[in-house]
C-alpha distance (Angstrom), angle and dihedral (degrees) to the residues before:
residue distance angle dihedral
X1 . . .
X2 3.94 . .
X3 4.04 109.2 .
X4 3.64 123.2 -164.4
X5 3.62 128.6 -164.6
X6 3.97 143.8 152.4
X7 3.57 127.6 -117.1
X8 3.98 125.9 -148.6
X9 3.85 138.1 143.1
X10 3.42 150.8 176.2
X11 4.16 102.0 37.7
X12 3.24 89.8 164.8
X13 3.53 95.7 -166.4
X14 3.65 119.4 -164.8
X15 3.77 100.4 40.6
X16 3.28 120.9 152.3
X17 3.87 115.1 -156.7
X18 3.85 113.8 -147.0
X19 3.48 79.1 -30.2
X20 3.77 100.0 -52.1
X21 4.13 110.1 119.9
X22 3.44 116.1 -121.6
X23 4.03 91.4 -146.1
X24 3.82 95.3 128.3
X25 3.43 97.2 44.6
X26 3.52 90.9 54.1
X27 3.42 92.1 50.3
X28 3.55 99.4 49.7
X29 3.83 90.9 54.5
X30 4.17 92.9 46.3
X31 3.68 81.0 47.2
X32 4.07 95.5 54.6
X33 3.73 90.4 40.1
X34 4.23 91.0 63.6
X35 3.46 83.2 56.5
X36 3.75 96.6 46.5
X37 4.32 87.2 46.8
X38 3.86 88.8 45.3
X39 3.57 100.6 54.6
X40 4.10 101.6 35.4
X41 3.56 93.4 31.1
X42 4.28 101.7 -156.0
X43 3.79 124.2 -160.6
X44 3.75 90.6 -122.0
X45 4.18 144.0 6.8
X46 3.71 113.0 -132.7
X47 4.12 113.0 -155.8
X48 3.90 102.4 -176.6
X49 3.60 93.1 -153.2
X50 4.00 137.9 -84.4
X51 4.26 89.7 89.9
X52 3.70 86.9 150.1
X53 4.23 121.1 43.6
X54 4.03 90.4 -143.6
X55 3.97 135.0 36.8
X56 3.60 92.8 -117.5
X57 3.96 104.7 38.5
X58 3.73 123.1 -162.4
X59 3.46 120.3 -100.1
X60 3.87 94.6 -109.0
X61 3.62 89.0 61.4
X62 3.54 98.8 49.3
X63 3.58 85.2 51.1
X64 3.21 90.3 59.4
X65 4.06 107.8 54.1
X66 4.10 85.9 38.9
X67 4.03 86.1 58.5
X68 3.88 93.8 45.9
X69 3.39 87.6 46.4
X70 3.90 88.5 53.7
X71 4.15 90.5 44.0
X72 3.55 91.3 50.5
X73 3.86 99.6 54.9
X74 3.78 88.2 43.3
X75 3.79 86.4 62.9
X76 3.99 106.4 29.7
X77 4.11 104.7 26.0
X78 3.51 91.9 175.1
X79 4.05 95.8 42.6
X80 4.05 102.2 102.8
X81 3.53 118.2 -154.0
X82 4.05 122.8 -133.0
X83 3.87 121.7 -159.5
X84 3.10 134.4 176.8
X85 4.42 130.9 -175.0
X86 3.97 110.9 -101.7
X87 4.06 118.2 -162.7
X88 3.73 88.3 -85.3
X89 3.59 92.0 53.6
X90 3.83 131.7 96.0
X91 4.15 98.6 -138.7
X92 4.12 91.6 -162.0
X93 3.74 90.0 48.0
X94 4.00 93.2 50.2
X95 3.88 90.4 46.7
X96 3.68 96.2 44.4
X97 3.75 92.7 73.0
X98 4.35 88.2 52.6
X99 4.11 84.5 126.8
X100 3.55 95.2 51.0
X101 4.10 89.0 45.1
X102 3.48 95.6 51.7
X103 4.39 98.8 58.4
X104 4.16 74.8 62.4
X105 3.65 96.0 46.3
X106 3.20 91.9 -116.7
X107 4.23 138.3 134.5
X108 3.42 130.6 -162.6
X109 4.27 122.9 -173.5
X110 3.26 120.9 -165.0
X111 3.87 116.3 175.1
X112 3.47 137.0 6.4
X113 3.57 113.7 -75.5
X114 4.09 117.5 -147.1
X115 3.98 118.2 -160.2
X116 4.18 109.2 -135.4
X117 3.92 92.0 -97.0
X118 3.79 82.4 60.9
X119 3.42 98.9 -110.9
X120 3.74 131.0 127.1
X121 4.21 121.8 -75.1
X122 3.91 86.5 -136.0
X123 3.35 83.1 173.5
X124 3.68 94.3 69.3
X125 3.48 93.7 47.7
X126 3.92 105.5 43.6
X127 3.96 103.6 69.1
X128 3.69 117.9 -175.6
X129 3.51 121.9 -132.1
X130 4.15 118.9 -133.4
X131 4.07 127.8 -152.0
X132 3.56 117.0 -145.4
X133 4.14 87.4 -80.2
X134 3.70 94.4 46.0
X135 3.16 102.6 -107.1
X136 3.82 121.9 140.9
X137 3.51 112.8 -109.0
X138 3.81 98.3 158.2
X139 4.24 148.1 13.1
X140 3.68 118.0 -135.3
X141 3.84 107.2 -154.5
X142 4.08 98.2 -149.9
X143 3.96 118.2 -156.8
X144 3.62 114.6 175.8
X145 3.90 119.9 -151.9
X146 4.15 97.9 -60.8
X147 3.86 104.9 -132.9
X148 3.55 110.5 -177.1
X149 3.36 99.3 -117.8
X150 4.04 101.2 60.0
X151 4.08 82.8 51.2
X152 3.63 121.3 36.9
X153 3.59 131.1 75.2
X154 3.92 104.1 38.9
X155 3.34 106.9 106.0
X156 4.18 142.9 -17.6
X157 3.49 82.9 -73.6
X158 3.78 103.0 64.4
X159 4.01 100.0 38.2
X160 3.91 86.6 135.1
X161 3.95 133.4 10.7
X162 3.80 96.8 -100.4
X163 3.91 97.0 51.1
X164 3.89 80.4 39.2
X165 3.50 93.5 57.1
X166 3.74 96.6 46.1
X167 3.52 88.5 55.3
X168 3.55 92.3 55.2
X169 3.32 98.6 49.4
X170 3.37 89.5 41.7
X171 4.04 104.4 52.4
X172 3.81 86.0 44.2
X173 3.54 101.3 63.0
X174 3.91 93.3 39.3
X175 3.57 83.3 63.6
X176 3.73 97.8 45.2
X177 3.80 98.6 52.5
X178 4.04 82.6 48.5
X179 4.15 90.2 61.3
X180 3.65 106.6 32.3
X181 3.59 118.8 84.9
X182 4.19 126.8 -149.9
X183 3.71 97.3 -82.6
X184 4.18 95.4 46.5
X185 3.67 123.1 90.5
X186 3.60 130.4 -133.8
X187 3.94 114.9 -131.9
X188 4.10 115.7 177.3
X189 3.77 110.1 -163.3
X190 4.01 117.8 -166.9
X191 3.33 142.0 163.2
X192 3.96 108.3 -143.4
X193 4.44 147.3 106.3
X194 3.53 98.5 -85.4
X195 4.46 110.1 -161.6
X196 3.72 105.9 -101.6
X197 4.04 91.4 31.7
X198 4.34 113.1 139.4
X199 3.81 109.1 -141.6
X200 3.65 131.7 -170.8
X201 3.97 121.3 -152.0
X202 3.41 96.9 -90.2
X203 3.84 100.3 82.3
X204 3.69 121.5 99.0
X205 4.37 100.8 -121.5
X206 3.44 111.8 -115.9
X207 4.18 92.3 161.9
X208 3.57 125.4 70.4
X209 3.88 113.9 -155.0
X210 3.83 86.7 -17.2
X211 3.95 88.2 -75.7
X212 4.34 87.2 128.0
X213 4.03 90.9 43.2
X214 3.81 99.3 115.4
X215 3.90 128.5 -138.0
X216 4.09 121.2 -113.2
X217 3.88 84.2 -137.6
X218 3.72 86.8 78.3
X219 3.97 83.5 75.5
X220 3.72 112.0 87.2
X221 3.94 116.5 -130.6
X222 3.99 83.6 -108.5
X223 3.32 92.7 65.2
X224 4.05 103.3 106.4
X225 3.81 97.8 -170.0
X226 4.22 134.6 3.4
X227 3.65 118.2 -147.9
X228 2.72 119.4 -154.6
X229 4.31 148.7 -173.3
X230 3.57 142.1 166.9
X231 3.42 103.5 76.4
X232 4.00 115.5 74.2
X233 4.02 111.8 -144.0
X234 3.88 105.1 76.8
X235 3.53 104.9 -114.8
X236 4.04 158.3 171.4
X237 3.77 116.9 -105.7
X238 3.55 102.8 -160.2
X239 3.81 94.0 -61.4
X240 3.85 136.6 38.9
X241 4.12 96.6 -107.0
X242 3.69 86.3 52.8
X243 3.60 112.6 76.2
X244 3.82 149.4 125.6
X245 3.46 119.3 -120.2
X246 4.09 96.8 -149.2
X247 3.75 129.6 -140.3
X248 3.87 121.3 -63.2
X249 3.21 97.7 -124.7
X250 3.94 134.6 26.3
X251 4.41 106.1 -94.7
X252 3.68 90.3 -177.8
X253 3.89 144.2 21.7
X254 3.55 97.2 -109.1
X255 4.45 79.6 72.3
X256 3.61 93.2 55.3
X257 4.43 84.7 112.1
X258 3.61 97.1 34.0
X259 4.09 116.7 115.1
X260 3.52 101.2 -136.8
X261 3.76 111.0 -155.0
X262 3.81 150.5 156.4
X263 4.27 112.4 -116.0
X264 3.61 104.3 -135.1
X265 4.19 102.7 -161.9
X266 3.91 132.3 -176.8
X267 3.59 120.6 -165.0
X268 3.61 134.2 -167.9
X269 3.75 113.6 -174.1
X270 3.40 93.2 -170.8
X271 3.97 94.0 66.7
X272 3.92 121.6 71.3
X273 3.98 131.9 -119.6
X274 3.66 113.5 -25.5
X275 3.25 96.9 -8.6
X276 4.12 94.7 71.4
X277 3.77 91.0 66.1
X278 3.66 142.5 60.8
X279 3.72 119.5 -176.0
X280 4.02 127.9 -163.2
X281 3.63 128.5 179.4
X282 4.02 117.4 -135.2
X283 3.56 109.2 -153.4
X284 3.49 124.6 -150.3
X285 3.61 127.2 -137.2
X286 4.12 108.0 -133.0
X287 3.39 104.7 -138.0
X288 3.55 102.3 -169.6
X289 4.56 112.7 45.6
X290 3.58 118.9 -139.3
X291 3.84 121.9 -152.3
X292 3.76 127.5 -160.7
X293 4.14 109.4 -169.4
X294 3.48 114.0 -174.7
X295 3.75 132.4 168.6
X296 4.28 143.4 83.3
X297 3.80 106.3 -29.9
X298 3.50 97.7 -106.5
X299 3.84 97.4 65.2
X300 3.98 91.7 42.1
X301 3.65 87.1 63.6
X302 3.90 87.8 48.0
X303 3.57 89.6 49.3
X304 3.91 98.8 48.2
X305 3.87 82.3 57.2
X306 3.39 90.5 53.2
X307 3.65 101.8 60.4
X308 3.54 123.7 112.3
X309 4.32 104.1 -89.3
X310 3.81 123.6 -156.2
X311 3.88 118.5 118.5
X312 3.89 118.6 -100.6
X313 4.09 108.2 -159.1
X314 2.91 104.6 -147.8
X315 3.66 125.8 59.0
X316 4.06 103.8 -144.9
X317 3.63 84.2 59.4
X318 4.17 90.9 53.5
X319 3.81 113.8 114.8
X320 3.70 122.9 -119.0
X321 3.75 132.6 -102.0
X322 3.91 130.5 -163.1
X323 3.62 121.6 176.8
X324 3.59 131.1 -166.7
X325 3.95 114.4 -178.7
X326 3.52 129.9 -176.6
X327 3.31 130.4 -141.8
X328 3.68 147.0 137.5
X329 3.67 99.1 -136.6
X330 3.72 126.3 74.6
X331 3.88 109.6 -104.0
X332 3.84 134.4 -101.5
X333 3.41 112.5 -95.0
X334 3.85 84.2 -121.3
X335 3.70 106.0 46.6
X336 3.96 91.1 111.2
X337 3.68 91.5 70.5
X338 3.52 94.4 41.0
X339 3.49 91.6 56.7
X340 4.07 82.4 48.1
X341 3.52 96.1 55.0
X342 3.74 95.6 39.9
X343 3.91 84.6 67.8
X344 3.27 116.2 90.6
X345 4.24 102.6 -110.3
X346 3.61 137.0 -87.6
X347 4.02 97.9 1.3
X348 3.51 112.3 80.5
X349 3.69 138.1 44.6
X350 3.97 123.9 -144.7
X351 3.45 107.5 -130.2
X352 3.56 110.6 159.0
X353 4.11 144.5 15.9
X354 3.55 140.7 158.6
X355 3.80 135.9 165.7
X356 3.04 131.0 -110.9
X357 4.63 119.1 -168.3
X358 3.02 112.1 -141.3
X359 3.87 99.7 -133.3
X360 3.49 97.7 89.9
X361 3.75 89.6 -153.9
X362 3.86 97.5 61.8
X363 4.01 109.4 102.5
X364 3.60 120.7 -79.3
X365 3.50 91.7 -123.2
X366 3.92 85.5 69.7
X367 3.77 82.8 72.6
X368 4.30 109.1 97.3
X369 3.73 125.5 -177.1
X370 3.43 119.3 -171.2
X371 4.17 103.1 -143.2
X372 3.38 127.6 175.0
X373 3.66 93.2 -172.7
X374 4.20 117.7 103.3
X375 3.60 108.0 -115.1
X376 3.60 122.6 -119.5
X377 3.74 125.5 -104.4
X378 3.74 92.0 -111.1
X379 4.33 100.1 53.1
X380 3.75 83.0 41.3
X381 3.89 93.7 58.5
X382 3.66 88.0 41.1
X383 4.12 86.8 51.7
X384 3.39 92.9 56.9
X385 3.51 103.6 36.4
X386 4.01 88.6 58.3
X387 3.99 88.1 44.4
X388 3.79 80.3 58.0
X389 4.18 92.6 60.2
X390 3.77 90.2 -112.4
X391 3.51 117.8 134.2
X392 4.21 115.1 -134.5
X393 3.40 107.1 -72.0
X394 4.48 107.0 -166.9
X395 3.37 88.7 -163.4
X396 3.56 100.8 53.2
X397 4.09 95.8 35.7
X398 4.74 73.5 52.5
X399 3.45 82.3 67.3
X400 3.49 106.2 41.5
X401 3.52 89.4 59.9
X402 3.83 94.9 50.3
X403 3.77 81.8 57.7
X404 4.07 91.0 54.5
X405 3.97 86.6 44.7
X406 3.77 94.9 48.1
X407 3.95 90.9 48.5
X408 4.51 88.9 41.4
X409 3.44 77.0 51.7
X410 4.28 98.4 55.7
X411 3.39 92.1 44.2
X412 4.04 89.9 54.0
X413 4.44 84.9 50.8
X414 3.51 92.6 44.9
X415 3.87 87.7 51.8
X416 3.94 88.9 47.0
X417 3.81 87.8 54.6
């Protein structure tokens, strides 16, 4: 039995970027997925975690995966759709909304759940996959960003996160070859740093040193196809059923190239080696452009000038500007508004510039960028540890960010209260 099913990750809905919302963006991709799910028509939706950008999402963007989710089963009734809790994600919140999910057909998990023996709720993490007559034609194996908390310390098994993990992995697909029959595919969707994995500056860390990047051998041959999100450029892992599917839309400059797309993926268990799978790429229209200028401040300005005019109304819909000049001289006390007014008007917005001198051997420090963006918890600590004199320490900057996971982690109990 053939199943078909799409592939995305890492929405991140909510975002703001240097404090300009994303909302339309978003919108406009949700928008071109219907389409996509009402023309192809897929037994199931697989979102490999990070829907929402923060653990406690604004109401507008919560609104706005709880209408797709309403658009979609309008158009595919039998399409399920799979979730699963990124880093970015609150796992309680996600799962407290399971009645809601399930007049859509759809199912979201957002932790590891442990029975009372301490043992794994398989259950909750094996999720069976319907055709249009209900009849299995594949398991999704569902692993939710792993924090270390929700999985260590249970039994001999899960002393530490890696032997934690393995077990996980490990008890999971025991229990998956055990259900599925001959003509059922095995799909394993997780939200994680696989080794090998290209990332751009726009993902949160959660490695240190690459010690937390996990190994594709933890994926059993049986395993038909690996889902995978975290990482935004959609990308290989070693082999072609491996893959991440990439953000939707660029979150950072370092994306400007990326081709952000949907996988659309048929499998037929039944079939051997290449011949089992059929892979298409989705891609997505980017609604809003981004534009990275750099070079000596003379030829910025000519290249501001050079950019496409006409007005755009309305401002979320504005494209995005980031200039890096160099220069050896300090600059004018003005040059931000030059820079505005050598735009041409009312269709971009000037997020982002720094300067760069152009003697390579003046101090690094020499360097300013002017960013309107909030920075995260981690560059902050590493800010003001190097204000301090210290040089960066990996093992202390490792713990620092256990601290920001244990406290993500007591706002997601306080929620579950």
């Amino acid at each position: 039995m053939t199943v078909r099913f799409f592939h995305t990750s890492d929405w991140h809905l909510g975002q703001f970027f240097y404090n300009h919302s994303r909302q339309f963006e978003h919108e406009q991709f949700l928008s071109w997925l219907i389409q996509q799910i009402k023309e192809k028509q897929p037994h199931a939706l697989l979102i490999a975690g990070d829907i929402f950008d923060v653990i406690n999402p604004a109401s507008a963007a919560q609104k706005q995966l709880y209408q797709f989710l309403a658009d979609a089963h309008d158009v595919a009734p039998h399409m399920q759709t799979l979730m699963i809790a990124g880093n970015h994600d609150s796992g309680y919140r996600i799962e407290q909304v399971e009645p809601l999910l399930e007049k859509y057909n759809a199912k979201a998990v957002g932790v590891i759940a442990w029975n009372e023996d301490k043992s794994l709720n398989l259950d909750r993490l094996l999720q069976p996959i319907y055709d249009e007559h209900k009849k299995i034609v594949a398991w999704c194996l569902t692993l939710p960003f792993l924090r270390p908390a929700e999985i260590t310390g249970f039994n001999d098994q899960t002393t530490n996160s890696q032997s934690a993990i393995a077990y996980l992995h490990q008890q999971l697909i025991s229990a998956a070859k055990q259900r599925k029959s001959d003509d059922q595919a095995l799909i394993l969707m997780s939200h994680a740093h696989m080794q090998g994995g290209e990332t751009s500056d726009s993902e949160r860390p959660i490695i240190i040193g690459n010690e937390e990047a996990l190994s594709t051998s933890l994926f059993d041959d049986v395993i038909d196809y690996v889902a995978l999100g975290h990482l935004h450029k959609p990308q290989k892992v070693g082999q072609a059923h491996i893959r991440y599917s990439g953000s939707p839309i660029p979150l950072s400059f370092s994306e400007i190239n990326y081709k952000h797309q949907v996988v659309d993926i048929e499998i037929d268990p039944t079939k051997h080696n290449e011949e089992r799978f059929k892979f298409d790429v989705l891609e997505i229209p980017r609604a809003v452009q981004l534009h990275k200028i750099s070079d000596e401040l003379n030829i910025v300005f000519e290249k501001l000038a050079a950019l496409s005019s006409g007005e755009i109304e309305s401002i979320d819909q504005r494209e995005y500007v980031d200039i890096e000049y160099h220069t050896d001289t300090p600059p004018q006390p003005n040059l931000r508004q030059q820079f505005e007014d050598a735009l041409p008007p009312n269709r971009y917005r000037l997020v982002r510039i720094s300067r760069q001198y152009k003697n390579k051997n003046n101090d690094a420090d020499n360097n300013q960028v002017v960013n309107l963006e909030p920075p995260t918890p981690e560059k902050l600590f590493q800010q003001i540890w190097e204000k301090q004199g210290y040089s960066a320490d990996e093992s202390v900057l490792k713990d620092f960010l256990s601290l920001v996971d244990e406290a993500q982690k007591s706002l997601e109990d306080e929620h579950k209260v």
